[in-house]
TORZA-928513 format. One record per residue: z negated, y negated, x negated of N, C-alpha, C in turn. Coordinates in steps of 0.1 Angstrom, whole numbers. Layout:
n.up, n.north, n.east, ca.up, ca.north, ca.east, c.up, c.north, c.east
Z, Y, X, Z, Y, X, Z, Y, X $
...
This chain:
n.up, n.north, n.east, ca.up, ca.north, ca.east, c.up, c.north, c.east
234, 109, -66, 221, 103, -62, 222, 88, -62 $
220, 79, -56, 217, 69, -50, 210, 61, -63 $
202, 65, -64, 192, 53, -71, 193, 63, -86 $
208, 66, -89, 205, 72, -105, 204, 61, -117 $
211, 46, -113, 206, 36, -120, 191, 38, -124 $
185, 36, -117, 171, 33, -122, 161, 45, -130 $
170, 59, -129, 166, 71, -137, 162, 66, -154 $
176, 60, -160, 171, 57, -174, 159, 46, -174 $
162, 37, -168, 147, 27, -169, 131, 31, -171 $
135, 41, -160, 119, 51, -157, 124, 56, -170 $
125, 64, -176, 127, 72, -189, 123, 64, -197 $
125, 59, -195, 126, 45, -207, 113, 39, -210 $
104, 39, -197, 88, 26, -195, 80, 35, -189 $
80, 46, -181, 73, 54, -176, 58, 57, -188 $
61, 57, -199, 49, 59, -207, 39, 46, -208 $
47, 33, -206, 42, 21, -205, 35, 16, -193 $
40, 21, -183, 33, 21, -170, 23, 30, -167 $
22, 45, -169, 7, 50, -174, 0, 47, -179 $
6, 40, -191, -8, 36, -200, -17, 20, -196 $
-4, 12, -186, -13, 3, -180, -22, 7, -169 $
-21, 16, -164, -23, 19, -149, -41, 25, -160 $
-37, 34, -172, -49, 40, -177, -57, 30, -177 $
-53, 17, -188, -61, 7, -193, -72, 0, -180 $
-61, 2, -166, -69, -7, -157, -79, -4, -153 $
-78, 15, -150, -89, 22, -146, -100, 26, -157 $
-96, 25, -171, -110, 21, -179, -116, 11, -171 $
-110, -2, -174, -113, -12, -174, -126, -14, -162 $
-119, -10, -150, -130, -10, -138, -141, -2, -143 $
-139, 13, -146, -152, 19, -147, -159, 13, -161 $
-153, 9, -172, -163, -1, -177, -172, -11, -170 $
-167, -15, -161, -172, -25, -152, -184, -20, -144 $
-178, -11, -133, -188, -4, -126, -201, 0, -136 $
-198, 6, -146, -211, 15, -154, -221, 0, -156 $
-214, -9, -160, -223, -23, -167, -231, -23, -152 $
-222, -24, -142, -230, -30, -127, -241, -20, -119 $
-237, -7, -126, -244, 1, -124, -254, 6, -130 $
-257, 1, -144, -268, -1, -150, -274, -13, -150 $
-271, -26, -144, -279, -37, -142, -286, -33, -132 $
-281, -28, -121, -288, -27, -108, -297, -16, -103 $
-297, -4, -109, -302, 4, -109, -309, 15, -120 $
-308, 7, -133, -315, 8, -142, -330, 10, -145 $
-338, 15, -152, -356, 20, -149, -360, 6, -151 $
-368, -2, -145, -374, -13, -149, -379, -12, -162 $
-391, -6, -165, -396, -1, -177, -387, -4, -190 $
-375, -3, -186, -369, -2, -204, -363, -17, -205 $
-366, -19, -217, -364, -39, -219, -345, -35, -220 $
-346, -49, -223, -329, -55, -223, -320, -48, -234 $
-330, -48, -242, -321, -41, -252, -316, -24, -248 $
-327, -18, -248, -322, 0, -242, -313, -4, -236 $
-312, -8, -222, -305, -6, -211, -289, -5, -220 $
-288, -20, -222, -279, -23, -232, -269, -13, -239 $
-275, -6, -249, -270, 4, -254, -267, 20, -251 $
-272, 20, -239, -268, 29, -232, -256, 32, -227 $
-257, 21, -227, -242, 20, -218, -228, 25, -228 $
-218, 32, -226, -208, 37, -237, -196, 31, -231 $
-190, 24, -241, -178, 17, -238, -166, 33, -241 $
């Protein structure tokens, strides 16, 4: 195989690169839910509810 160099590397980080790839895609949908509760949140409920609603 051609590219068997880079087999142990992957072996080696492959759990480190999932877990960034995880961290990132929290990251955004943390994001989105915040953006998604500012903007389309019930007017009716003050600053605070909204707030806590939200689940990190």
């Amino acid at each position: 195989m051609r590219d068997d160099f880079h087999s142990q590397a992957w072996a080696d980080h492959h759990g480190d690169l999932t877990s960034a790839i995880n961290k990132a895609f929290r990251g955004f949908m943390v994001g989105f839910e915040r953006l998604n509760a500012l903007q389309f949140d019930a007017p009716w409920r003050s600053g605070t509810q909204a707030k806590t609603s939200i689940k990190h």
